[in-house]
N, CA, C and O atoms as a Tinker XYZ file with bonds, in Angstrom:
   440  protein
     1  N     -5.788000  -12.698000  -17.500000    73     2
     2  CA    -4.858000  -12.709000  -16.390000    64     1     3
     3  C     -3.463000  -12.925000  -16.966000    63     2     4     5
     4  O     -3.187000  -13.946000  -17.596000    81     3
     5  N     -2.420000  -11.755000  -16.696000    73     3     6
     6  CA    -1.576000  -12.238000  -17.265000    64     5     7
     7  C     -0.314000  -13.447000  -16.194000    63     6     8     9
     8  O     -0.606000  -13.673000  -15.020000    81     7
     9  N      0.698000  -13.937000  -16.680000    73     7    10
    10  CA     1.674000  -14.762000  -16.064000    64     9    11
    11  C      2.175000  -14.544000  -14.762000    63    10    12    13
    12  O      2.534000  -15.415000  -13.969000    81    11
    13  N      2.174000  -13.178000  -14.578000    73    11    14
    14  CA     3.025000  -12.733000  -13.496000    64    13    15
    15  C      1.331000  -13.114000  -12.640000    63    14    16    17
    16  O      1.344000  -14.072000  -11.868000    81    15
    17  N      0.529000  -12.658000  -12.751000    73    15    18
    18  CA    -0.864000  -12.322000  -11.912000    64    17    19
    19  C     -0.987000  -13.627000  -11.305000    63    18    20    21
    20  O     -1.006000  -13.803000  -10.087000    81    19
    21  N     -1.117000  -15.035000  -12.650000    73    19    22
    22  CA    -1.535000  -16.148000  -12.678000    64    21    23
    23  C     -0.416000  -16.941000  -11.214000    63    22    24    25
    24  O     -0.779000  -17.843000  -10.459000    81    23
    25  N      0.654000  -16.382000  -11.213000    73    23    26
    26  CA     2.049000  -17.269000  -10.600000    64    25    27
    27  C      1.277000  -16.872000   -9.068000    63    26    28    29
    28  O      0.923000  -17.708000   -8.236000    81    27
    29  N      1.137000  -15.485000   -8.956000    73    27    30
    30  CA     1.028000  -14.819000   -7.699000    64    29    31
    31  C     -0.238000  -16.088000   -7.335000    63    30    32    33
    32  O     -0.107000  -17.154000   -6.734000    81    31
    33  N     -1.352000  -15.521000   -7.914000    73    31    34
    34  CA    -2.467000  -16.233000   -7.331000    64    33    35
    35  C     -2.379000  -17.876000   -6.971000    63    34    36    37
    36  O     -2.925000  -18.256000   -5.935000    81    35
    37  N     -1.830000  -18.647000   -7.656000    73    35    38
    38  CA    -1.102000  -19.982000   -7.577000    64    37    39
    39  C     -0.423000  -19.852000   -6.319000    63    38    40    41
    40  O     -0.963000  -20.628000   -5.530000    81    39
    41  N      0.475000  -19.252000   -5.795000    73    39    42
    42  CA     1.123000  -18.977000   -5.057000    64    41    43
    43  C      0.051000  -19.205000   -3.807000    63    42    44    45
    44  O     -0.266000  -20.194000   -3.146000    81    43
    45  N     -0.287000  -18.035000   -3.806000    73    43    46
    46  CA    -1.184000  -17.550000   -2.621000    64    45    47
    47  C     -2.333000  -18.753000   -2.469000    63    46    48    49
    48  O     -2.577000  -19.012000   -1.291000    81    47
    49  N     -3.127000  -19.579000   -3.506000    73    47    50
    50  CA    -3.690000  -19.934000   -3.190000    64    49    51
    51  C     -3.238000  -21.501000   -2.623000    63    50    52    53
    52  O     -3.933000  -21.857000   -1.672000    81    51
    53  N     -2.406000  -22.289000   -2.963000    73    51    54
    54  CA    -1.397000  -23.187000   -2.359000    64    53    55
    55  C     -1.165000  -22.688000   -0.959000    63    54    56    57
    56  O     -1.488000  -23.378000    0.008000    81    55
    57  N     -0.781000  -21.865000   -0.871000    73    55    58
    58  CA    -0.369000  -21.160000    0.920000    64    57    59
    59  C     -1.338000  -21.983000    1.772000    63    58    60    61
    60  O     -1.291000  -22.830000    2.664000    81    59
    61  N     -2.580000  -21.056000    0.778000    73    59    62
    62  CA    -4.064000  -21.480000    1.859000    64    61    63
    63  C     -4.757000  -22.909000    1.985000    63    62    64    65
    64  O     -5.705000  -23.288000    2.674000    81    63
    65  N     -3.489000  -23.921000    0.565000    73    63    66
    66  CA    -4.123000  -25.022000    1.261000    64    65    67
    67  C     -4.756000  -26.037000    0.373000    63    66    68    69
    68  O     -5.052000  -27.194000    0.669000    81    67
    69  N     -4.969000  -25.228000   -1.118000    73    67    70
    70  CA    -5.291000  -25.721000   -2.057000    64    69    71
    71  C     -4.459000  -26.437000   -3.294000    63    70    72    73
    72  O     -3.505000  -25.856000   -3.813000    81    71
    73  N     -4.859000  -27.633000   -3.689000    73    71    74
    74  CA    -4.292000  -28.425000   -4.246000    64    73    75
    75  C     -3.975000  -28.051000   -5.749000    63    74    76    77
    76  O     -4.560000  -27.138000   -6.332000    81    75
    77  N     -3.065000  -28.785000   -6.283000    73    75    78
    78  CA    -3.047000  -28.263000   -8.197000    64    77    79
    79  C     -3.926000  -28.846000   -8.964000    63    78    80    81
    80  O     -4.085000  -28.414000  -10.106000    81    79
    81  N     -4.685000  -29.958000   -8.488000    73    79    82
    82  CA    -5.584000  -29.973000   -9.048000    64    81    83
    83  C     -6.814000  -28.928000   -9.010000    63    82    84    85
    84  O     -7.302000  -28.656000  -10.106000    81    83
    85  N     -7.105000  -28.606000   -8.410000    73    83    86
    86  CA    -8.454000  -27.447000   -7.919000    64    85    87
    87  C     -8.062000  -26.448000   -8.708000    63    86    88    89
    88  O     -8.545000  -26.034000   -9.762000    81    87
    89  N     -6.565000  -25.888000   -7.708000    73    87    90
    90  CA    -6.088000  -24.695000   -8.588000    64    89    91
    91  C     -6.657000  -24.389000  -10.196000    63    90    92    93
    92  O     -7.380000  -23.527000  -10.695000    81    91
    93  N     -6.035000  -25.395000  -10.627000    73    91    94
    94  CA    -5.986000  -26.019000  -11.890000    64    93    95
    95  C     -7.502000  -25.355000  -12.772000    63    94    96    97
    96  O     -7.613000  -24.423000  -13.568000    81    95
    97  N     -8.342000  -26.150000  -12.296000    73    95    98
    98  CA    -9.693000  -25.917000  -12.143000    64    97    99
    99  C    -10.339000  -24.374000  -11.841000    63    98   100   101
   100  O    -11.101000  -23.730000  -12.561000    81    99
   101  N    -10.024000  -24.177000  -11.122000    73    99   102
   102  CA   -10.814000  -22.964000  -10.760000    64   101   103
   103  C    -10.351000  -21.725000  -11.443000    63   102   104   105
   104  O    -11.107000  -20.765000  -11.590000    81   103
   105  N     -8.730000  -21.735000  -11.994000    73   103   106
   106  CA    -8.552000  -21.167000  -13.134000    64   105   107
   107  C     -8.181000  -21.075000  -14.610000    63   106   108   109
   108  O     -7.695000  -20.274000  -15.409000    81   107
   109  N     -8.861000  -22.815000  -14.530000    73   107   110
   110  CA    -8.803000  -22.747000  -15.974000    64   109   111
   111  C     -7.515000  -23.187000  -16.970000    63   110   112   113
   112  O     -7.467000  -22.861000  -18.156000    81   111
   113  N     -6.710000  -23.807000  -16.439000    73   111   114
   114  CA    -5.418000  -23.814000  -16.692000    64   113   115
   115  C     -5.048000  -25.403000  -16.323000    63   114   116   117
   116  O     -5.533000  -26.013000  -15.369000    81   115
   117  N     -4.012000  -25.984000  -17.355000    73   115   118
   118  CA    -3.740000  -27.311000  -16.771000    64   117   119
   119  C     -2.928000  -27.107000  -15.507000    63   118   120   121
   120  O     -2.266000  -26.097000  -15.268000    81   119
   121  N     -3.084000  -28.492000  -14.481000    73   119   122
   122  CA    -2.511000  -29.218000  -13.580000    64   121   123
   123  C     -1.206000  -28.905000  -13.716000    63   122   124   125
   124  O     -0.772000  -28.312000  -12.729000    81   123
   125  N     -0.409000  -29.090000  -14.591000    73   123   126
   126  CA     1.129000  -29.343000  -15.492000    64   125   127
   127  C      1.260000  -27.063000  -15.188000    63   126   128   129
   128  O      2.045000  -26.545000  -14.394000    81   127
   129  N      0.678000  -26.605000  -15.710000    73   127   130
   130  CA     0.775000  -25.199000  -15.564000    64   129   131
   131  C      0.821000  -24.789000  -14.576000    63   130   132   133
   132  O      1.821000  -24.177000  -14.203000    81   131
   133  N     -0.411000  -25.006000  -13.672000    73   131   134
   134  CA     0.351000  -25.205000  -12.312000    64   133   135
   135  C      1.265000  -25.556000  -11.706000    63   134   136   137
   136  O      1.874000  -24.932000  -10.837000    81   135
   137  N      1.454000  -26.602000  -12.108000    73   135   138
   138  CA     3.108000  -27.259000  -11.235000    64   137   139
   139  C      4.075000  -26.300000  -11.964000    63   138   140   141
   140  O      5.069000  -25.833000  -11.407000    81   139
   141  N      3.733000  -26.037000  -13.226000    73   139   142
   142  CA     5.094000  -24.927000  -13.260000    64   141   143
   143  C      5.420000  -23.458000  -12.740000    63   142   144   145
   144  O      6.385000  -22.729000  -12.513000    81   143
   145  N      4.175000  -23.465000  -12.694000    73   143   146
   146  CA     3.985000  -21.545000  -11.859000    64   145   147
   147  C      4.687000  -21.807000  -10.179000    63   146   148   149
   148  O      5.170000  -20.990000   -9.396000    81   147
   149  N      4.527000  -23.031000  -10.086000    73   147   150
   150  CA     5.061000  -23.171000   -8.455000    64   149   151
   151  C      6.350000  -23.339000   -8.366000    63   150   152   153
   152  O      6.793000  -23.027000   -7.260000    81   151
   153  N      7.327000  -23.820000   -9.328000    73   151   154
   154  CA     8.389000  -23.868000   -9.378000    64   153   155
   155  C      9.677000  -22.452000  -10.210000    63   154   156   157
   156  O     10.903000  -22.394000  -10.116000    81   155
   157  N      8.705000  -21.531000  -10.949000    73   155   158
   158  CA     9.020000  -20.591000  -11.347000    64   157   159
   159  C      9.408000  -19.464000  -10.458000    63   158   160   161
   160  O      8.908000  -19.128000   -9.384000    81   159
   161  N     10.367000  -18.964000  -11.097000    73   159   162
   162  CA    10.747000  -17.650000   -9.946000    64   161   163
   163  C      9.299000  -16.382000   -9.786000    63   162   164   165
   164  O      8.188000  -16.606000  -10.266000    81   163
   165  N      9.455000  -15.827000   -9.455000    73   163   166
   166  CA     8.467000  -14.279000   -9.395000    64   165   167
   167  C      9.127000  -14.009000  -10.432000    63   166   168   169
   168  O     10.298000  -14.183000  -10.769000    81   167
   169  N      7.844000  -13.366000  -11.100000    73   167   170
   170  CA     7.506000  -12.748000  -12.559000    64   169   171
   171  C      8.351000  -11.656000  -12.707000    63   170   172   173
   172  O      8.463000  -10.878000  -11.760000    81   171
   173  N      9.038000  -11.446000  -13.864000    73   171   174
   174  CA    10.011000  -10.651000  -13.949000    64   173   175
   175  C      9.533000   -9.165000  -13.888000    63   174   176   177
   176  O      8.312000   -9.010000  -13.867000    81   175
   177  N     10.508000   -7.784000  -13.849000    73   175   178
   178  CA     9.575000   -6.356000  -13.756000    64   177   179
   179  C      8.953000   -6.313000  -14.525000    63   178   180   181
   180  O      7.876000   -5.749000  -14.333000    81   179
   181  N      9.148000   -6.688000  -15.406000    73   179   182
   182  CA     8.760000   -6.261000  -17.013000    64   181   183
   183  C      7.128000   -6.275000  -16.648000    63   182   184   185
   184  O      6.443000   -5.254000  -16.701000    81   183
   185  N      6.568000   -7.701000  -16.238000    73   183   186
   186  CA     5.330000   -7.975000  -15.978000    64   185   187
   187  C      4.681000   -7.434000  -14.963000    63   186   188   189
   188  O      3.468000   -7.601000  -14.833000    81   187
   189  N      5.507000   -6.619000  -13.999000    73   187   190
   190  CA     4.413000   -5.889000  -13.209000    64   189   191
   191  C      4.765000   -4.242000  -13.248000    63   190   192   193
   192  O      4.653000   -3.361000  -12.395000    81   191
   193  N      5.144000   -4.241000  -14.349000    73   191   194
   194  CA     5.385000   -2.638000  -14.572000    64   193   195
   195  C      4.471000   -1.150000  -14.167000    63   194   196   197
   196  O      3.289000   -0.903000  -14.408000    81   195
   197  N      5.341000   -0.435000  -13.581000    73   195   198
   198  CA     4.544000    0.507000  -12.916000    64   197   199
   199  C      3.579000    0.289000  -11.881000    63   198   200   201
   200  O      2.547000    0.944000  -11.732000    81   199
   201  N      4.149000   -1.102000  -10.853000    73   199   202
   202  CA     4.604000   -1.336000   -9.945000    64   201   203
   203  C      5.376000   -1.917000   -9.035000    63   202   204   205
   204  O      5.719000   -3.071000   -9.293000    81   203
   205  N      5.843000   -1.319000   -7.786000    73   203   206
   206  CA     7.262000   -1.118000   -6.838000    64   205   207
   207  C      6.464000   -2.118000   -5.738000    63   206   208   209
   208  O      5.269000   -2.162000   -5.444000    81   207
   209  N      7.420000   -2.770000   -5.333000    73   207   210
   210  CA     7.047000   -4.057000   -3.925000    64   209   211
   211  C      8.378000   -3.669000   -3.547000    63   210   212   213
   212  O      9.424000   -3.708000   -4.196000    81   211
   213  N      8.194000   -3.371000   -2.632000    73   211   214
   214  CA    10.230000   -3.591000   -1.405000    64   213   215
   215  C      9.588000   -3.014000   -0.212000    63   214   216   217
   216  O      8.618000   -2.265000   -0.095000    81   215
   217  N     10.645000   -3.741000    0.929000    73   215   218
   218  CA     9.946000   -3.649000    2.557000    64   217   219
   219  C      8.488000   -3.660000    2.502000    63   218   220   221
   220  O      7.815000   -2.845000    3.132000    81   219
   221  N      7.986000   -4.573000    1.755000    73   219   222
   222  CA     6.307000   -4.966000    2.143000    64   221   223
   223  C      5.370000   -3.121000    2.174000    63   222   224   225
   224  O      4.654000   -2.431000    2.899000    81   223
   225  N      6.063000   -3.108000    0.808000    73   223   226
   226  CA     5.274000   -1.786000    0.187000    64   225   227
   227  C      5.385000   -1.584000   -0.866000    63   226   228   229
   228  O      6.365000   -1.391000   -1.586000    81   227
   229  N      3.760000   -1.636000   -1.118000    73   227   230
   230  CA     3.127000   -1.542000   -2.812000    64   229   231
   231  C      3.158000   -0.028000   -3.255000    63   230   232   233
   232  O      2.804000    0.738000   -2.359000    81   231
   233  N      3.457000    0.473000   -4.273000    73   231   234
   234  CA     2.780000    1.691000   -5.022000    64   233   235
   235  C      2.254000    1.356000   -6.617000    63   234   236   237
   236  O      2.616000    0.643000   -7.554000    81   235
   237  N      1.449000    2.080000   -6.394000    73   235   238
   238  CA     0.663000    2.000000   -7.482000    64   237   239
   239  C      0.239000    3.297000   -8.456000    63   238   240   241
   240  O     -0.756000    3.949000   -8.137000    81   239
   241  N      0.972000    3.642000   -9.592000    73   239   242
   242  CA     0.787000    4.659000  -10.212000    64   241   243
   243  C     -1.314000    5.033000  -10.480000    63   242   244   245
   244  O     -2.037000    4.110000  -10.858000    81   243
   245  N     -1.690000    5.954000  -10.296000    73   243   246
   246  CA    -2.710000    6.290000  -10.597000    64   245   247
   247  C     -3.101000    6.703000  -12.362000    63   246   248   249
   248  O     -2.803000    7.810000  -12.810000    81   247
   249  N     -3.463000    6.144000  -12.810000    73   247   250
   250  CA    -3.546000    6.017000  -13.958000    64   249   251
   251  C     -5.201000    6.287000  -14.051000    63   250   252   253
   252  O     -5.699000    5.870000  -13.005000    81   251
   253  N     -6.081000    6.766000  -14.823000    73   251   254
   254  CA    -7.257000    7.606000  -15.186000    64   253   255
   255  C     -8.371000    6.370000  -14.554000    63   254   256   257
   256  O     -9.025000    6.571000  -13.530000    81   255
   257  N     -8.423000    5.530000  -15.075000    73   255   258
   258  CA    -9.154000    4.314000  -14.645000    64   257   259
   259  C     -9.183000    3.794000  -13.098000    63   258   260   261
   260  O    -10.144000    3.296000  -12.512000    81   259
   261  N     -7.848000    4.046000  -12.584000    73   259   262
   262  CA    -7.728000    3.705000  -11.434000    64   261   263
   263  C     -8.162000    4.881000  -10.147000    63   262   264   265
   264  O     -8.493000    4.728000   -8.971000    81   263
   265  N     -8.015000    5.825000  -10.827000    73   263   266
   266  CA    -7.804000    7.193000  -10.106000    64   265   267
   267  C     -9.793000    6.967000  -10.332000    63   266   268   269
   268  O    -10.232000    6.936000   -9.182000    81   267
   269  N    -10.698000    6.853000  -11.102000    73   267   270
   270  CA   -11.986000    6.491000  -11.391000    64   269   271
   271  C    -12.803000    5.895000  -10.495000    63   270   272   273
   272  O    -13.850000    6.369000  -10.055000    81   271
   273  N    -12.131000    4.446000  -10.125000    73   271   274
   274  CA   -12.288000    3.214000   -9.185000    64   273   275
   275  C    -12.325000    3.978000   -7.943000    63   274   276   277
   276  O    -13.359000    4.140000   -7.295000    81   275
   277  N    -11.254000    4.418000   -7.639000    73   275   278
   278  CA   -11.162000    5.302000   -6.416000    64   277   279
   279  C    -11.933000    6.359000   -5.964000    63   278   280   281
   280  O    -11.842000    6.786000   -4.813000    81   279
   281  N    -12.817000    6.887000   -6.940000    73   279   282
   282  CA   -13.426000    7.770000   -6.556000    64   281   283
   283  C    -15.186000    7.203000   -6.325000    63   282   284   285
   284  O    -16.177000    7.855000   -5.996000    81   283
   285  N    -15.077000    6.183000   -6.555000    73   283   286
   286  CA   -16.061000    5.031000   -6.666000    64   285   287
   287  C    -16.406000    4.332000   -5.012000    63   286   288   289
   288  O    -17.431000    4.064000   -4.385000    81   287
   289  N    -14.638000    4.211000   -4.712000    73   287   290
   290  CA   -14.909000    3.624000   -3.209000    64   289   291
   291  C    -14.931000    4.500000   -2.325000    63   290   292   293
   292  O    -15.368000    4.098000   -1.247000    81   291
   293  N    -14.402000    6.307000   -2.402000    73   291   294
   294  CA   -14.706000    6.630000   -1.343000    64   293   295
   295  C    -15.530000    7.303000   -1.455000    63   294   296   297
   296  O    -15.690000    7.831000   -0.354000    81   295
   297  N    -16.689000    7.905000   -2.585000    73   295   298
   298  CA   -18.504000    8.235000   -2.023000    64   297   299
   299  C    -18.674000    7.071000   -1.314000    63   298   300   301
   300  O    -19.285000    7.315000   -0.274000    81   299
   301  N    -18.313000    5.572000   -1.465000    73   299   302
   302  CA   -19.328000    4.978000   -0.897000    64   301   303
   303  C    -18.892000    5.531000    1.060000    63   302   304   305
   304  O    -19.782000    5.923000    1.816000    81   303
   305  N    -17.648000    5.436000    1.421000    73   303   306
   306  CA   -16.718000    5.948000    2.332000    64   305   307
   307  C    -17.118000    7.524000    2.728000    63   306   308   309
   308  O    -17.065000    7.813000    3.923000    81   307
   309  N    -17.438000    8.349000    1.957000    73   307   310
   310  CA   -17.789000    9.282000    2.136000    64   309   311
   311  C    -16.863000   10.498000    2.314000    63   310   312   313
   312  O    -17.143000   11.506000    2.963000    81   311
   313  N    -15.537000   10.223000    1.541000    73   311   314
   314  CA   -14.108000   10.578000    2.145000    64   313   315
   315  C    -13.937000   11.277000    1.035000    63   314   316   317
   316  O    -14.534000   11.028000   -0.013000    81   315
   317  N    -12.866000   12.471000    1.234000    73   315   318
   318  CA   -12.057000   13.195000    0.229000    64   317   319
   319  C    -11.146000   12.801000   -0.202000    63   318   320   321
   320  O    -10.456000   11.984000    0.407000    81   319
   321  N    -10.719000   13.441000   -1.885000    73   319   322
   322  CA    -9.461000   12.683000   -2.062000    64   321   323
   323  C     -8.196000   13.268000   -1.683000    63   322   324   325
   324  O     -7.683000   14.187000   -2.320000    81   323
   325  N     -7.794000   12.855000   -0.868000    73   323   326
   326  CA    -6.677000   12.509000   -0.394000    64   325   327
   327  C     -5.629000   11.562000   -0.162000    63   326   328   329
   328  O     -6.147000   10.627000    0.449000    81   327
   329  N     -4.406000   11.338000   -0.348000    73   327   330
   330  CA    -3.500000   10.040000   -0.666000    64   329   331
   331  C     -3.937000    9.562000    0.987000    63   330   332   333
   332  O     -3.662000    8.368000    0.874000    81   331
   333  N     -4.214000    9.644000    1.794000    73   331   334
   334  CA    -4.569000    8.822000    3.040000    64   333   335
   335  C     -6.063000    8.333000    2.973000    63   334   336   337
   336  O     -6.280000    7.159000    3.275000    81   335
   337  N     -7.145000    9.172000    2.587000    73   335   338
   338  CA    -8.037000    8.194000    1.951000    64   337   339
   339  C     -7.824000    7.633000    0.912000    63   338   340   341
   340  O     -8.731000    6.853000    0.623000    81   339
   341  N     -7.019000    7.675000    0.203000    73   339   342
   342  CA    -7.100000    6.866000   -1.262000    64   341   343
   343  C     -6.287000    5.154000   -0.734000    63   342   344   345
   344  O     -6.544000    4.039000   -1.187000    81   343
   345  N     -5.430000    5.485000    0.193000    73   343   346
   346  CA    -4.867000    4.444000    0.658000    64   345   347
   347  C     -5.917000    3.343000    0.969000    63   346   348   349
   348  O     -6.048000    2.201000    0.528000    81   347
   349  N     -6.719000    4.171000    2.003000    73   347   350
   350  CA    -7.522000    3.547000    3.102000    64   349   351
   351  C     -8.810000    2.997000    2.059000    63   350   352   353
   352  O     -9.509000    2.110000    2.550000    81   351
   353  N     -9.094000    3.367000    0.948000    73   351   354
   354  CA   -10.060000    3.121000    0.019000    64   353   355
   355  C     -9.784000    1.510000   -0.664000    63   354   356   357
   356  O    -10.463000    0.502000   -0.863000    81   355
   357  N     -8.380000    1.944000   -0.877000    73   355   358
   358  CA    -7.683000    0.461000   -1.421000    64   357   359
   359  C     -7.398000   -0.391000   -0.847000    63   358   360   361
   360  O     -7.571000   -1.542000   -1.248000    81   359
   361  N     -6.801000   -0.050000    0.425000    73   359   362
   362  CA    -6.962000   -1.181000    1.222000    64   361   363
   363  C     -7.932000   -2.260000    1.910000    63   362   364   365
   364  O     -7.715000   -3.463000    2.053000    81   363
   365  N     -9.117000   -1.480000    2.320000    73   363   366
   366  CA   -10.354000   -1.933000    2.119000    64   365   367
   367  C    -10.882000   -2.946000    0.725000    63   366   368   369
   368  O    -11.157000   -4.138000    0.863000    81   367
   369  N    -10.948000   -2.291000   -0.455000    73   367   370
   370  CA   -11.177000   -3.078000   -1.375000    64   369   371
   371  C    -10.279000   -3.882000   -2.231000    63   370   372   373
   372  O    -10.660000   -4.364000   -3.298000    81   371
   373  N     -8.701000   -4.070000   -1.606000    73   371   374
   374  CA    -8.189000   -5.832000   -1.309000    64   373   375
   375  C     -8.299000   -6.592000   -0.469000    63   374   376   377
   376  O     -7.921000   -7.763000   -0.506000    81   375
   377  N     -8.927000   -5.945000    0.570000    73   375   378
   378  CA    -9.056000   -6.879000    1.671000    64   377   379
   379  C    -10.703000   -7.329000    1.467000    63   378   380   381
   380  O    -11.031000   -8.434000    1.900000    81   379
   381  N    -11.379000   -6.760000    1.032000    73   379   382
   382  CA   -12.786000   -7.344000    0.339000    64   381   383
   383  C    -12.675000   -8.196000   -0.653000    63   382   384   385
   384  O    -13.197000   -9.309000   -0.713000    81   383
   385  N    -12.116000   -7.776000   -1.300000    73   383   386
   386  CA   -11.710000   -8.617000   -3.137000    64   385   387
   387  C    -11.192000   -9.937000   -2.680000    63   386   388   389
   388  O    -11.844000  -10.912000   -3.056000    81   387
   389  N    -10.200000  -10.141000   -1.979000    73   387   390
   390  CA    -9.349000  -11.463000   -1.497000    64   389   391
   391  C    -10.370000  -11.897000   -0.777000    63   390   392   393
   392  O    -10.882000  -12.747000   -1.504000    81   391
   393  N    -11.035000  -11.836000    0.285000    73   391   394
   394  CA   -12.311000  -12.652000    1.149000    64   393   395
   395  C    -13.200000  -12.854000    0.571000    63   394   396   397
   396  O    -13.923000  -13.675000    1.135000    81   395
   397  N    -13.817000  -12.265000   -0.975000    73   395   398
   398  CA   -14.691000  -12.863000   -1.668000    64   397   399
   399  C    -14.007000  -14.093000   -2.136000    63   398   400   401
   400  O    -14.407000  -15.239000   -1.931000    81   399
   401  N    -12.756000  -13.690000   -2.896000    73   399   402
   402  CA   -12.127000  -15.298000   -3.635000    64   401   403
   403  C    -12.010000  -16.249000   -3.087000    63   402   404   405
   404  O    -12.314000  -17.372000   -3.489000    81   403
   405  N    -11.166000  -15.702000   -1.244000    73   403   406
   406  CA   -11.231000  -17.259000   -0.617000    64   405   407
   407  C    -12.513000  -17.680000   -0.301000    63   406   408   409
   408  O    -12.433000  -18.905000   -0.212000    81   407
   409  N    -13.552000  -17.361000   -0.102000    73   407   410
   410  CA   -14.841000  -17.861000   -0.202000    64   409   411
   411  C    -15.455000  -18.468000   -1.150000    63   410   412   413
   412  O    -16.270000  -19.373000   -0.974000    81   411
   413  N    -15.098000  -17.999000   -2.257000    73   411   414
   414  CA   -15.445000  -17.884000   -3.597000    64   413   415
   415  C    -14.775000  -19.770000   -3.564000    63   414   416   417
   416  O    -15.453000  -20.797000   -3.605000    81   415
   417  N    -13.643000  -19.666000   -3.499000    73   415   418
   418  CA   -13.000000  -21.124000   -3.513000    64   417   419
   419  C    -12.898000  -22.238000   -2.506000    63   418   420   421
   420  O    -12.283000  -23.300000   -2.602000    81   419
   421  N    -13.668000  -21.747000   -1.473000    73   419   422
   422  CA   -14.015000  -23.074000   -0.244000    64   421   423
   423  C    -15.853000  -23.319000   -0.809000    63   422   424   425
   424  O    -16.557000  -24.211000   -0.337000    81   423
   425  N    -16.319000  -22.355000   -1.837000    73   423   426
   426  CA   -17.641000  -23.079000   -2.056000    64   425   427
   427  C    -18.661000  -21.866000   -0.808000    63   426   428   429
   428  O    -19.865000  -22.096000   -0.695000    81   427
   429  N    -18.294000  -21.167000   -0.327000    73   427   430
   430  CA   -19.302000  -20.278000    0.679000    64   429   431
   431  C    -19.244000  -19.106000   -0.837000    63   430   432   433
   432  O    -18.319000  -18.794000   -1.588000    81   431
   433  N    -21.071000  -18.614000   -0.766000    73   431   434
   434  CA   -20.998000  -17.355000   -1.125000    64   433   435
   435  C    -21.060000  -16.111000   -0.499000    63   434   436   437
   436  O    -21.794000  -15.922000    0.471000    81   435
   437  N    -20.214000  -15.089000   -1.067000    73   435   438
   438  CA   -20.474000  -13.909000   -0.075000    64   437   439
   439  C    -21.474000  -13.365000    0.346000    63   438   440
   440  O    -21.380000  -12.431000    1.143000    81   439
């Protein structure tokens, strides 16, 4: 996981409620690392290169691996590729991925 990833998830998972100690814990990382990811700005471009966030919109270059994944979620979907299924493919599987973790971290399994 790199720095920029580690800050986000710190982030997000504080939102929901969770302490720096846990944090701490559940990824592996001191208490002290935590408290600094919370006081740090957002990760510079450099670290999320080749991708764009502005007005609460992600892009994401398709790169061979990713473009792979995608073709992974929509047989299961049953969908063509198209940038409106490919959307709808991904969106689905962050909104799956994130409800496993917060589960994953209140102790429920999926």
């Amino acid at each position: 996981m790199t720095v920029g990833v580690r800050r986000m998830v710190v982030a997000h998972l504080t939102e929901r409620g969770m302490g720096p100690a846990k944090i701490a814990d559940e990824l592996g990382v001191s208490k002290e690392t935590v408290r600094r990811d919370l006081h740090k700005q957002p990760p510079p471009a450099s670290l999320t290169a080749g991708t764009v966030v502005a007005d609460d919109v992600l892009a994401l270059r398709l790169d061979e691996p990713l473009r792979a994944a995608l073709v992974v979620l929509r047989s299961t979907m049953q969908t063509p590729d198209t940038a409106e299924h490919n959307r709808a493919a991904a969106r689905a599987a962050i909104r799956a991925t994130a409800d496993t973790v917060l589960e994953a971290h209140r102790g429920v399994k999926p």
